[in-house]
MDAnalysis code that builds the backbone (N, CA, C; Angstrom):
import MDAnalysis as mda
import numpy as np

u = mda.Universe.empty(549, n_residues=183, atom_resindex=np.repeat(np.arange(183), 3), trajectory=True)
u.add_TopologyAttr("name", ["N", "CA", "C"] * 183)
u.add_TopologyAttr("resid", np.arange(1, 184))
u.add_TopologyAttr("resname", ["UNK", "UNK", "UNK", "UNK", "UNK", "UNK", "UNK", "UNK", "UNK", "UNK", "UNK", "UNK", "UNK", "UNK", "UNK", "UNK", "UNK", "UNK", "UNK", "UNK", "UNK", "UNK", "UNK", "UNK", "UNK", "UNK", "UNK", "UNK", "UNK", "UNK", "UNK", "UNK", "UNK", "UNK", "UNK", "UNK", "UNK", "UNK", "UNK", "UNK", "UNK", "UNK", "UNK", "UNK", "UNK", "UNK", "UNK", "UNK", "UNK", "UNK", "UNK", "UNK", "UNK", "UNK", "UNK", "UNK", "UNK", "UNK", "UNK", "UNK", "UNK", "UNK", "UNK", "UNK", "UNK", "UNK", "UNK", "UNK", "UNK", "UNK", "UNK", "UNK", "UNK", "UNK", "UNK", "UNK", "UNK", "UNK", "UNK", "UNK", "UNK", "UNK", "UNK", "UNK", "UNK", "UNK", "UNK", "UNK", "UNK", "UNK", "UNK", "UNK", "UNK", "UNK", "UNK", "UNK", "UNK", "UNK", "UNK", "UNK", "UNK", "UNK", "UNK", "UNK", "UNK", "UNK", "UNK", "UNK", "UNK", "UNK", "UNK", "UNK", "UNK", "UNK", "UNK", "UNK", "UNK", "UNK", "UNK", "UNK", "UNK", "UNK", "UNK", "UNK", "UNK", "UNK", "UNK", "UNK", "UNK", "UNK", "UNK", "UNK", "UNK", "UNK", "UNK", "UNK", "UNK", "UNK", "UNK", "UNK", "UNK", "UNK", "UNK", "UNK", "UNK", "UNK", "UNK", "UNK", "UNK", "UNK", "UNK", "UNK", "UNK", "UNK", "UNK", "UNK", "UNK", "UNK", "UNK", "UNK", "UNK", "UNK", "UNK", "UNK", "UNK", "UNK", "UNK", "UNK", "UNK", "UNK", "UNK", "UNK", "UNK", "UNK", "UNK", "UNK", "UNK", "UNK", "UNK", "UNK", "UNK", "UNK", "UNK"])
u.atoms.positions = np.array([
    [-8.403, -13.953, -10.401],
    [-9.419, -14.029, -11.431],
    [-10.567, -14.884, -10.906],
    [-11.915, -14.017, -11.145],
    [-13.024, -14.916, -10.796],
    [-13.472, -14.733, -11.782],
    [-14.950, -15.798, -11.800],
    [-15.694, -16.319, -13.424],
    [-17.124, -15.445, -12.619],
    [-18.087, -15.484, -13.456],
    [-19.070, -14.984, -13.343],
    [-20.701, -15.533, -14.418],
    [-21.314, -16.289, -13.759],
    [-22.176, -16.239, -14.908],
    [-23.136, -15.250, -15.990],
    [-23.655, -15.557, -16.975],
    [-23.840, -14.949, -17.811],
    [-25.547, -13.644, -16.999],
    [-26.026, -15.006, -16.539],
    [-27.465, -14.219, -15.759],
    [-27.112, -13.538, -14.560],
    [-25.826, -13.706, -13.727],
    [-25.285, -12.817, -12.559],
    [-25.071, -11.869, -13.338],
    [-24.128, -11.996, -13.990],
    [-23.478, -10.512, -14.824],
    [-24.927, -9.772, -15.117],
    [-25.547, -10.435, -15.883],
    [-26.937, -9.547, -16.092],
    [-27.858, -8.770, -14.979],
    [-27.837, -10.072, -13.986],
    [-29.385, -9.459, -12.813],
    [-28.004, -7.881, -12.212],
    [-27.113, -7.901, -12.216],
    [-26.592, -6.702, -11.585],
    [-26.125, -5.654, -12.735],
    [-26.198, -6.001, -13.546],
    [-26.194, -5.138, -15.045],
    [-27.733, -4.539, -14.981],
    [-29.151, -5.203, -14.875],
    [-30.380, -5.027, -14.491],
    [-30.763, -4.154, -13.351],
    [-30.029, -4.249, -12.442],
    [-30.068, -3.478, -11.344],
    [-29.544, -1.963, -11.272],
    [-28.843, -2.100, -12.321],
    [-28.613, -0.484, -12.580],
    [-27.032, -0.698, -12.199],
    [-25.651, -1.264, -11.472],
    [-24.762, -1.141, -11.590],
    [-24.274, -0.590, -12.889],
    [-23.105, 0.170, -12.739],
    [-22.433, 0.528, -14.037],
    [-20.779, -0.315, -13.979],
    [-20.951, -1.133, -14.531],
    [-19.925, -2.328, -15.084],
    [-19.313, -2.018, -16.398],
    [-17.879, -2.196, -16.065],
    [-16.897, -2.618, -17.057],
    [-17.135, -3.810, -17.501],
    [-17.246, -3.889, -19.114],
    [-17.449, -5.018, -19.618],
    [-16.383, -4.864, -20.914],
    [-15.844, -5.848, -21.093],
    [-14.647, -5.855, -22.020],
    [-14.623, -7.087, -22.953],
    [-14.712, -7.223, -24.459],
    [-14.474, -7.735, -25.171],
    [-13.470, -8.058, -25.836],
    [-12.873, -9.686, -25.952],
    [-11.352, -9.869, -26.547],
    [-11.542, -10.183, -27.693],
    [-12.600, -10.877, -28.769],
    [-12.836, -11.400, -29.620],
    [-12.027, -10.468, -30.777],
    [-12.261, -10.894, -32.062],
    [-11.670, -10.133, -33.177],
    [-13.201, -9.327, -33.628],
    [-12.546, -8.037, -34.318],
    [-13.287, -7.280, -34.429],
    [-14.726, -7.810, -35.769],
    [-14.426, -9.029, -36.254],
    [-15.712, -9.300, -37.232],
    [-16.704, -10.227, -35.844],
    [-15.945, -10.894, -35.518],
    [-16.897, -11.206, -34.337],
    [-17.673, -10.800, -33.891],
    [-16.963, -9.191, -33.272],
    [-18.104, -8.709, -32.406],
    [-18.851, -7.499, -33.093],
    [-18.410, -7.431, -34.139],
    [-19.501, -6.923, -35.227],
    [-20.775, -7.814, -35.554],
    [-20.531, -9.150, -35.521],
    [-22.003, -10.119, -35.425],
    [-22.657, -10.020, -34.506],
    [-22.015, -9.913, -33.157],
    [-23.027, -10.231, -32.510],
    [-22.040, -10.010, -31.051],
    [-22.640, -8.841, -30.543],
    [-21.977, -8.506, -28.919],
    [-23.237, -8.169, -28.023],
    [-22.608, -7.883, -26.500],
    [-23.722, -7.611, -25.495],
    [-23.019, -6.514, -25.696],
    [-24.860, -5.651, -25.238],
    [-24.994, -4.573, -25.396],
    [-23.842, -3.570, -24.464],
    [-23.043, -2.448, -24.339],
    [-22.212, -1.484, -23.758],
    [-20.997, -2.516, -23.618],
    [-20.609, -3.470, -24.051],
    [-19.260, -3.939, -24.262],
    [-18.172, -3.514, -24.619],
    [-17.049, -3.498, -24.596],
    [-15.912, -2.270, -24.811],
    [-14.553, -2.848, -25.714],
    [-14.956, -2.853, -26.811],
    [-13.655, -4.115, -27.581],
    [-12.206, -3.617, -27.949],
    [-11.339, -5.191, -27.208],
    [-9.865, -4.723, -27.452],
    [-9.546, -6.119, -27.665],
    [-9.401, -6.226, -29.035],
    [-9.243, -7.847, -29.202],
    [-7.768, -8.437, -29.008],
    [-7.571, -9.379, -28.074],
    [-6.836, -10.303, -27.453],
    [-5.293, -9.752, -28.259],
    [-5.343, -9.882, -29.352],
    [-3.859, -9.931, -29.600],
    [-3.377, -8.176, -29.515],
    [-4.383, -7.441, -29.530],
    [-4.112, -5.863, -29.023],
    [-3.759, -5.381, -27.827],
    [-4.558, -6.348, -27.179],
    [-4.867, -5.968, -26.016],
    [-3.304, -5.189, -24.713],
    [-3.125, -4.474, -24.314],
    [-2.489, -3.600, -23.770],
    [-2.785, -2.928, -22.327],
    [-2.565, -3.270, -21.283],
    [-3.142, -2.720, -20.098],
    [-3.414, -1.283, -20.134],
    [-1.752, -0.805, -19.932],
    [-1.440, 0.370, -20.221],
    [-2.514, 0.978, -20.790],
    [-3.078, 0.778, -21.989],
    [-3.877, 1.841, -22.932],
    [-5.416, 1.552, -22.453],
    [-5.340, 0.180, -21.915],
    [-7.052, 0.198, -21.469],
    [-7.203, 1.103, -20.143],
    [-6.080, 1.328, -19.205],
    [-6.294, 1.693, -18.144],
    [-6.308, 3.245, -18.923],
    [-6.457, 3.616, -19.360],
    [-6.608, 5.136, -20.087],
    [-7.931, 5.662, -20.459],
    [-8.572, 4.343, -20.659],
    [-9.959, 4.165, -20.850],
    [-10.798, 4.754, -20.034],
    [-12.045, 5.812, -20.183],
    [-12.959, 5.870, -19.376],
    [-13.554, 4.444, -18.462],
    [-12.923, 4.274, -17.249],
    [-13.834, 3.181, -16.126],
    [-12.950, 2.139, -15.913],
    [-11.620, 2.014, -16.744],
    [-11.151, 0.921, -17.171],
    [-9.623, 0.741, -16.158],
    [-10.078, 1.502, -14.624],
    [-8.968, 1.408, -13.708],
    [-8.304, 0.671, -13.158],
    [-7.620, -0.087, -13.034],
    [-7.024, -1.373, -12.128],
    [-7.589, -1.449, -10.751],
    [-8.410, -0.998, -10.252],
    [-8.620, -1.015, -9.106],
    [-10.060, -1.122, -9.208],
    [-10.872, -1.253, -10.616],
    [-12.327, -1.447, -10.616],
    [-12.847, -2.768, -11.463],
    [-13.147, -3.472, -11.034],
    [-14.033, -4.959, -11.568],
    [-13.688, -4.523, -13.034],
    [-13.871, -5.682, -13.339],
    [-13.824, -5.711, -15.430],
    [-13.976, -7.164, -15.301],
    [-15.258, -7.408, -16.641],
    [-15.794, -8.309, -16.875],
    [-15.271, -8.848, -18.467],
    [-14.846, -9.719, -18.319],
    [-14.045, -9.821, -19.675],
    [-15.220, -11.303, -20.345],
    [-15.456, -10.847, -21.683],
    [-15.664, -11.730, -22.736],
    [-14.861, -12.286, -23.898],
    [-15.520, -13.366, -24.393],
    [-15.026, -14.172, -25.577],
    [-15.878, -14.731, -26.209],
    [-15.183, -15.629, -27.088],
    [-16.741, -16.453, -27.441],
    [-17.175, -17.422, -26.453],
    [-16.025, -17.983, -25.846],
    [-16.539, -19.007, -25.113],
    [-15.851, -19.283, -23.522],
    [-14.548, -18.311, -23.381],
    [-13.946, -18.514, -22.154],
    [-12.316, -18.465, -22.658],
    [-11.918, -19.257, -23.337],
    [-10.624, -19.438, -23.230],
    [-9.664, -17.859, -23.640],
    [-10.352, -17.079, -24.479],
    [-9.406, -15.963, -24.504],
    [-9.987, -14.956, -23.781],
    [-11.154, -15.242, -22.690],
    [-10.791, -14.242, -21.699],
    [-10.285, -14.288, -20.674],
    [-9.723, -15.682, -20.397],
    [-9.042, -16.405, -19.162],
    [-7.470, -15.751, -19.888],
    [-7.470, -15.874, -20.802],
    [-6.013, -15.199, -21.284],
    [-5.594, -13.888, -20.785],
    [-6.955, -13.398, -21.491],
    [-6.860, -11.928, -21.208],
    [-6.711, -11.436, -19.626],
    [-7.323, -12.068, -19.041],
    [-7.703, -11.916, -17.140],
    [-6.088, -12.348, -16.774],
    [-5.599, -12.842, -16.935],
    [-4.212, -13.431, -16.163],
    [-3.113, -12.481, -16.844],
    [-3.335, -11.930, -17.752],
    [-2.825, -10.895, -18.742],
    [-2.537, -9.653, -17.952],
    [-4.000, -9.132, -17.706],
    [-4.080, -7.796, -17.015],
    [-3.962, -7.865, -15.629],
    [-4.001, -9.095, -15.263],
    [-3.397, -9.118, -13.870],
    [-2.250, -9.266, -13.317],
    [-1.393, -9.454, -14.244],
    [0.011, -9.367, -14.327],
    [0.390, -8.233, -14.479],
    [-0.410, -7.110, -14.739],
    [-0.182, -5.830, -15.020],
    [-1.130, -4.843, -14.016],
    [-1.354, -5.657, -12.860],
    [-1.972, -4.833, -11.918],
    [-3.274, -4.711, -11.697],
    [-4.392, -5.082, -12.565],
    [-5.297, -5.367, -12.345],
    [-6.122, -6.242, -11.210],
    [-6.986, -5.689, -10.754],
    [-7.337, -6.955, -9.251],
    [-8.281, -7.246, -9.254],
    [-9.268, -7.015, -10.113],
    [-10.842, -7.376, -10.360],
    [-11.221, -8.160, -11.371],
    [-10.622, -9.184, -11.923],
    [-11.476, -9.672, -13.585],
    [-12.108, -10.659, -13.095],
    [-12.777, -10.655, -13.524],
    [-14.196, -11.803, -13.871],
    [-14.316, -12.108, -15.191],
    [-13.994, -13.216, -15.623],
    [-14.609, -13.797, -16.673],
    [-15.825, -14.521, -16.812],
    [-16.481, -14.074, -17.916],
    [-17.783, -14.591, -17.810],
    [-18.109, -16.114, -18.648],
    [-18.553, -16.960, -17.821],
    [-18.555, -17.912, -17.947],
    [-19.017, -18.529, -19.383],
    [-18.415, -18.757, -20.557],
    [-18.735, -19.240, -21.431],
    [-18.864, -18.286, -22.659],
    [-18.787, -17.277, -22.014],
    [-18.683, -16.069, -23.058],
    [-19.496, -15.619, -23.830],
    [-19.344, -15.113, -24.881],
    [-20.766, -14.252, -25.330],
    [-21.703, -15.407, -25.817],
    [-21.133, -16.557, -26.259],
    [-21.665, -18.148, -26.817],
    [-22.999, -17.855, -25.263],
    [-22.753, -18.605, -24.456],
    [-23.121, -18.444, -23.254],
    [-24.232, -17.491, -23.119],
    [-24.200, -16.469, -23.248],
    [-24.508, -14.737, -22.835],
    [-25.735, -14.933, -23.799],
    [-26.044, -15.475, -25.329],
    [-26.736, -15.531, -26.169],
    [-27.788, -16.894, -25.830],
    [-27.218, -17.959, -25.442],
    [-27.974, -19.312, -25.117],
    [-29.059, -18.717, -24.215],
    [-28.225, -18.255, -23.161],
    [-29.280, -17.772, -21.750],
    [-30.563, -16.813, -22.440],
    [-30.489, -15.996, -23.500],
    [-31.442, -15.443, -24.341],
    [-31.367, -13.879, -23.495],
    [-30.247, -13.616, -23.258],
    [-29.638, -12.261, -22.847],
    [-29.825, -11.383, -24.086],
    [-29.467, -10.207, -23.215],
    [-29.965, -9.057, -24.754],
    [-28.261, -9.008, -25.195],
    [-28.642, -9.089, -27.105],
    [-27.720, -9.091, -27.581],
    [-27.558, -7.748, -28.564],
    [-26.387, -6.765, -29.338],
    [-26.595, -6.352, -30.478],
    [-26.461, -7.695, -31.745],
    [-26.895, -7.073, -32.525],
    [-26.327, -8.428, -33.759],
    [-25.994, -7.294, -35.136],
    [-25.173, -7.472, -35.401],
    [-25.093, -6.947, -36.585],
    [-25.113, -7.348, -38.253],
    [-25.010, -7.156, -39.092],
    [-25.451, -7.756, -40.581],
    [-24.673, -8.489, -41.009],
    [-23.370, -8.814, -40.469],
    [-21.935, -9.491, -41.527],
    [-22.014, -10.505, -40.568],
    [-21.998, -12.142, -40.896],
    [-21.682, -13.404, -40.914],
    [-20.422, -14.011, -41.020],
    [-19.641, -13.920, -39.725],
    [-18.213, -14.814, -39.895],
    [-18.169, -15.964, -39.105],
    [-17.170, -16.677, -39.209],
    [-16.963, -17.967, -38.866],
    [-16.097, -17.666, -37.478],
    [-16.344, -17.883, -36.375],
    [-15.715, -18.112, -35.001],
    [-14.597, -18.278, -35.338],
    [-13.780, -18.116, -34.291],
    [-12.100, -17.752, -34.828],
    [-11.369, -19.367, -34.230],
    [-12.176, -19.891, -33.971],
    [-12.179, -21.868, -33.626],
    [-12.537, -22.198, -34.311],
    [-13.889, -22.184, -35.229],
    [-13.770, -22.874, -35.946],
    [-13.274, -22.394, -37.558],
    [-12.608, -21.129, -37.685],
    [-11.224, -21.034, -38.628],
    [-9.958, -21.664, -38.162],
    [-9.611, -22.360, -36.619],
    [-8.867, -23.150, -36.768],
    [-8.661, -24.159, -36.950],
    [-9.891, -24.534, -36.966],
    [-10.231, -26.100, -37.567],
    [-10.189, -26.763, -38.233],
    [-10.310, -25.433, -39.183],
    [-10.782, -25.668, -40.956],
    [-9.621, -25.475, -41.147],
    [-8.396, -24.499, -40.853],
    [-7.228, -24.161, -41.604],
    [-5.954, -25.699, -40.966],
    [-6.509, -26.102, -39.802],
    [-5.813, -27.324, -39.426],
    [-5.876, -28.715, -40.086],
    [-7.023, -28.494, -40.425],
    [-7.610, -29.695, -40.781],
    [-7.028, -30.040, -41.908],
    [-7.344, -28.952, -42.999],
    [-6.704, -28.459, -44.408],
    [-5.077, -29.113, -44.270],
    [-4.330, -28.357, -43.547],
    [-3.184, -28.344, -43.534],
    [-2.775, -30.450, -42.894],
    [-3.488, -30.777, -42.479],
    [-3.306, -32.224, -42.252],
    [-3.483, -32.622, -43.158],
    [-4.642, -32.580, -44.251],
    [-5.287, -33.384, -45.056],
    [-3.794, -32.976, -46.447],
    [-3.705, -31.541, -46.387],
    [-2.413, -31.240, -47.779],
    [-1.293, -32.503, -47.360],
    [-1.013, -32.084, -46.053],
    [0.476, -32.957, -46.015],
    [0.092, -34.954, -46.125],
    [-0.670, -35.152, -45.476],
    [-1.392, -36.621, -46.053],
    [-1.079, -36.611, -47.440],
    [-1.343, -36.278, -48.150],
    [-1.930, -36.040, -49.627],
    [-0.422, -35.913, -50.442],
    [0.367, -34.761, -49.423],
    [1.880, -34.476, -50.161],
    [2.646, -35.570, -49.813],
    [2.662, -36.398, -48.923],
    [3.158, -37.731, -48.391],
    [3.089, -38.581, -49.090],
    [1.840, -38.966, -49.820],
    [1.311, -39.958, -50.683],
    [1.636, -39.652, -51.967],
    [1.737, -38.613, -52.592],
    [1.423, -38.210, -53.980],
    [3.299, -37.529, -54.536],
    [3.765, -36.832, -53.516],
    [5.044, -36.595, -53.730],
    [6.381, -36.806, -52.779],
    [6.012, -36.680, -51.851],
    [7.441, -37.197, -50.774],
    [6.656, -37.708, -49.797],
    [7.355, -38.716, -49.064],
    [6.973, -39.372, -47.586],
    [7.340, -38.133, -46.458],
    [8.165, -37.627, -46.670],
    [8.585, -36.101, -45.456],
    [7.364, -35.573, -45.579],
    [6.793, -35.534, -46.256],
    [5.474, -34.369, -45.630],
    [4.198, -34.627, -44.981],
    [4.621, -36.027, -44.214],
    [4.067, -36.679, -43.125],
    [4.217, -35.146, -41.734],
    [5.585, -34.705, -42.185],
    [5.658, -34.128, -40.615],
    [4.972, -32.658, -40.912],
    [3.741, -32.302, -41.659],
    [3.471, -30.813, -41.614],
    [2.417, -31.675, -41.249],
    [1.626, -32.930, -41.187],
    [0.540, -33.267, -40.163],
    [1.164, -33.426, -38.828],
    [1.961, -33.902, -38.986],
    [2.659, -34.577, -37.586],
    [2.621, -32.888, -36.929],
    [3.258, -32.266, -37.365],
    [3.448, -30.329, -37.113],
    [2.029, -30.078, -36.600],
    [1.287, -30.042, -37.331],
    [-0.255, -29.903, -36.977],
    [-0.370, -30.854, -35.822],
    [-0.150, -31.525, -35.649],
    [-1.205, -32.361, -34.015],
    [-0.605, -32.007, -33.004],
    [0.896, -31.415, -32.997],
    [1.500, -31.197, -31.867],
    [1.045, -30.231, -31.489],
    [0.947, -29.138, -32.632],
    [0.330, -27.751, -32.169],
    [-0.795, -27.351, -31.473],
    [-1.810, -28.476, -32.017],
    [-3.333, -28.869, -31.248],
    [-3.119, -29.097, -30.208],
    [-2.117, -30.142, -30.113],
    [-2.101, -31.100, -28.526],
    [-1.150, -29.485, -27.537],
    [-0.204, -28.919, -28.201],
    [0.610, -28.207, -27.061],
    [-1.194, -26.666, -26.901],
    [-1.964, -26.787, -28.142],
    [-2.820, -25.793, -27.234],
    [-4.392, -26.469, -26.907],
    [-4.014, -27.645, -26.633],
    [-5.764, -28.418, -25.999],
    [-4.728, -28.080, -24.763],
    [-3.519, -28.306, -24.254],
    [-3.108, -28.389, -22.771],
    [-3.036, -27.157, -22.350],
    [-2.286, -26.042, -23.155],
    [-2.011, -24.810, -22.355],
    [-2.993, -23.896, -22.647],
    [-3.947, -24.091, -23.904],
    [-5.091, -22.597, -23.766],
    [-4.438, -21.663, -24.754],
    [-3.034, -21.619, -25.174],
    [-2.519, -20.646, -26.213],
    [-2.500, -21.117, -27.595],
    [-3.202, -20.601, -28.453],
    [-3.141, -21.219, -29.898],
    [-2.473, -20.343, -30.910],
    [-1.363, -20.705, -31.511],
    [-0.606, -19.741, -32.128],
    [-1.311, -19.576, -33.292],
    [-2.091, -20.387, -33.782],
    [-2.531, -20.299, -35.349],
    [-3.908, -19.451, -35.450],
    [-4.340, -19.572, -33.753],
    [-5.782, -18.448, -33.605],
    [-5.192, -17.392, -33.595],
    [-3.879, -17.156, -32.807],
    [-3.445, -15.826, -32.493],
    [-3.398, -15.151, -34.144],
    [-2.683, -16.021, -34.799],
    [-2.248, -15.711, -36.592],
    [-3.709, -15.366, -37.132],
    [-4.693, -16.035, -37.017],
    [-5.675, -16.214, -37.710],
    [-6.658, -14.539, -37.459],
    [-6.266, -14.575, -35.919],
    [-7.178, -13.081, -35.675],
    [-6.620, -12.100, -36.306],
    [-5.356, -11.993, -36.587],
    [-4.361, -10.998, -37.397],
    [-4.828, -10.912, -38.506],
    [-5.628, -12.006, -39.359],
    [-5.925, -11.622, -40.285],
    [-7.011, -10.769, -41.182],
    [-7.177, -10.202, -42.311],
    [-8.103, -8.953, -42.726],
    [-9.311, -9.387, -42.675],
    [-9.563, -10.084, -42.759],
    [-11.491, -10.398, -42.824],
    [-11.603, -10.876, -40.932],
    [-10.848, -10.662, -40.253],
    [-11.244, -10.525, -38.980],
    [-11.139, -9.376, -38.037],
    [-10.271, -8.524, -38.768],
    [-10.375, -7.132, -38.546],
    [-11.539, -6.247, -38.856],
    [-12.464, -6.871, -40.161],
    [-13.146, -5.792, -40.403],
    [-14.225, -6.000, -39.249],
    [-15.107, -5.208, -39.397],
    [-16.345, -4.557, -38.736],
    [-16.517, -3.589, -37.624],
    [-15.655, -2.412, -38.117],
    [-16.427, -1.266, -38.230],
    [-15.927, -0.939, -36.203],
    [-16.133, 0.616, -35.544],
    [-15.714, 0.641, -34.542],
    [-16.679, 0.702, -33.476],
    [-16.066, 0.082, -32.758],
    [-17.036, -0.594, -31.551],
    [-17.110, 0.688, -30.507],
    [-17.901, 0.354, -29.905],
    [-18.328, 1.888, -28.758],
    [-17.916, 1.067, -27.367],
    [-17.367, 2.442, -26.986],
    [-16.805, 2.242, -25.614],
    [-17.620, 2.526, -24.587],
    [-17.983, 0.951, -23.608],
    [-18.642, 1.241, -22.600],
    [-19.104, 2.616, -21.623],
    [-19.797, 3.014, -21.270],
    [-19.888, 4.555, -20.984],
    [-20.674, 4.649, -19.382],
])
């Protein structure tokens, strides 16, 4: 796995190459806001097997994988390379990244919250309940915060977040509509 910046990926996207570009995000995500001919199979779908079925999407040809910011396309890249893949590039910082640089973006009309910072909010929540259930009805429910920090701390170290994985599963991150396959 190599990284790639957002303006490399571009000046040879500019040049007329025809690049695999692959999106892991959840599908309201990249209903807000994707680069243009991106090809979405969001992270917890994601399946070699069926991408390699894909028009362009061969194990033996470059694929440029996005996110919002890196960490679930570094997932995704070590993913499909375990499954034979020999070309990923992740792009450095992800579509976050891809948008700063003032790259061409689509954007679309529906407004969601990054699938980080729904874990934030649903972590945070869940610390602040058990604080609260500790104080107000039992001292045991110290450990659904205590539960919460481990979970943070076991995914600030390894990059896997079970509660993002849960969180993308859910219906208001599914919606928006079907994405077009790079061509």
């Amino acid at each position: 796995m190599t990284t790639i910046t957002p303006r490399q990926l571009n000046d040879r996207l500019l040049k007329g190459e025809k690049l695999h570009l692959l999106d892991v995000r959840t599908p309201a995500e990249h209903a807000e806001i994707h680069v243009p001919g991106v090809y979405l199979v969001p992270l917890n779908r994601l399946d070699a097997a069926q991408l390699a079925g894909v028009n362009g999407f061969a194990k033996d040809q470059p694929l440029y994988i996005f996110c919002r910011s890196g960490d679930r396309a570094n997932q995704a890249a070590l993913k499909l390379e375990k499954s034979g893949y020999r070309e990923c590039h992740v792009v450095e910082g992800g579509t976050e990244a891809w948008t700063n640089a003032g790259l061409p973006v689509e954007r679309g009309t529906s407004k969601v919250l990054s699938l980080e910072r729904q874990v934030r909010i649903a972590a945070g929540t869940m610390v602040l309940i058990g604080v609260l259930l500790a104080q107000l009805a039992s001292p045991a429910f110290i450990w659904l915060s205590g539960f919460i920090g481990v979970g943070l701390t076991f995914s600030g170290i390894t990059g896997w977040c079970g509660m993002g994985m849960l969180l993308a599963k859910m219906p208001w991150n599914q919606r928006g509509g079907e994405a077009r396959c790079a061509a």
